[in-house]
Steps between C-alpha positions, in 0.01 A plus 500: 500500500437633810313906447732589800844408348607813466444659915807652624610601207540839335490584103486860287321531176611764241187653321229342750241753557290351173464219211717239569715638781174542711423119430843415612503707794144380639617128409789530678368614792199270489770223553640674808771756412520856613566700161630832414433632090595803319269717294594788245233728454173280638561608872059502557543127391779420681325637834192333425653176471741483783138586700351144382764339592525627819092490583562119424767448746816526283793711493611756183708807445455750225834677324497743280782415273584585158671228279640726261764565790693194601556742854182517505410142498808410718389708764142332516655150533712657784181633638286176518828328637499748796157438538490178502827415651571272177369417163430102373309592185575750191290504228604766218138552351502850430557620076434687245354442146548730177357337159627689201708506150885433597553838336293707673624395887739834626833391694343647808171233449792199471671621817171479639453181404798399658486649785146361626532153356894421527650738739216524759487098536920504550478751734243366733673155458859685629293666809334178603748261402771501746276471826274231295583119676438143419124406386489886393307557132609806236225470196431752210228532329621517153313470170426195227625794251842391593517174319155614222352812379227477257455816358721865428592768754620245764844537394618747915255253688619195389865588549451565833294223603762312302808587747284474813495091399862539439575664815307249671698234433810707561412586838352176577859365486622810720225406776529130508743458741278691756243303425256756319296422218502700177210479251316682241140451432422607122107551453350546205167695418345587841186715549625811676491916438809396279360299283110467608318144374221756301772715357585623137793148479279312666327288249825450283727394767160267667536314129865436593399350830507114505236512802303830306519711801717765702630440783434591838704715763426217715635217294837674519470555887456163514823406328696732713353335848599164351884648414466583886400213647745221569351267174697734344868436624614373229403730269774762458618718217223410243247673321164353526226613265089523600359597194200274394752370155509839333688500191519078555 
């Protein structure tokens, strides 16, 4: 594949100032697009990167942008798009994570839920859909906790991750006739803040692990450049798990 494929074009990352929205953002700009990413609260981060990328020659925006608020996160897509004067990638990487007894989650935590995971990923998908053209990639980075869970607590996470693949295939069936790809990439374990490789879970969910390891921010960077590339045309409306064979 050529490390260029990607020059002219434009993407936006949700969540990219760290973990695996940083990988995806410096990958994707490696390979020769100009990227803008939105940040929550990690605005030090999300300066610091956007200042390696452009000390090496490359081209990155920083929005703040909180995915609680679908406005919020339509307005950044509308952003980069006026930036950029049009937008060939989307990757939906940006989510949230709470671990606890089904009993004990509030209303307002499930709305949360929803509205990060599910809500945020439709509404960036509505904002960059309609200019998106032929050869154009929408890809969400889900979770394997939509199709396995492994242990209690999962019960808000696993939902959502759950109708993100569903979505996916819905709207992969909307976008087809313009030519746009649709997929979801569902990782499992991966060493980040979220779940760090030296963490409390980690050597229970290593044991579940085919390949006895974590992941790594880059292996699922690397997934998402392939989705972008055009090896990947045919690939539309499918979730694709990178996971090492956990629960296998």
């Amino acid at each position: 594949m050529n490390s260029n494929f990607l020059n002219g074009k434009t993407a936006f990352v949700t969540g990219g100032s760290r973990g695996i929205g940083a990988s995806i953002v410096k990958r994707l700009v490696k390979n020769g697009a100009a990227v803008a990413f939105t940040y929550a609260n990690s605005a030090e981060k999300a300066n610091e990167l956007v200042k390696s990328i452009e000390a090496e020659g490359g081209r990155a925006m920083a929005i703040r942008a909180n995915s609680e608020n679908a406005d919020s996160v339509k307005s950044a897509v509308t952003q980069a798009i006026k930036t950029f004067g049009h937008l060939n990638i989307l990757v939906n990487n940006a989510g949230i994570l709470d671990v606890k007894p089904y009993d004990q989650f509030t209303m307002e935590e499930f709305d949360r839920t929803v509205a990060v995971n599910v809500r945020a990923v439709f509404a960036a998908i509505q904002a960059a859909g309609p200019q998106m053209q032929s050869g154009d990639r929408i890809i969400t980075i889900g979770s394997v906790n939509a199709d396995v869970t492994g242990f209690p607590g999962m019960s808000l996470y696993s939902m959502s991750k759950a109708a993100v693949a569903a979505m996916t295939r819905g709207l992969a069936r909307d976008l087809a006739p313009q030519g746009v790809t649709v997929n979801n990439i569902q990782p499992g374990p991966v060493d980040t803040d979220m779940n760090p490789a030296e963490g409390s879970m980690a050597s229970i969910l290593k044991n579940m692990i085919a390949l006895g390891r974590y992941g790594t921010a880059n292996d699922i960077a690397s997934l998402v450049i392939f989705l972008s590339s055009p090896e990947a045309s045919y690939i539309t409306g499918a979730s694709l798990d990178i996971n090492g064979g956990f629960m296998i």
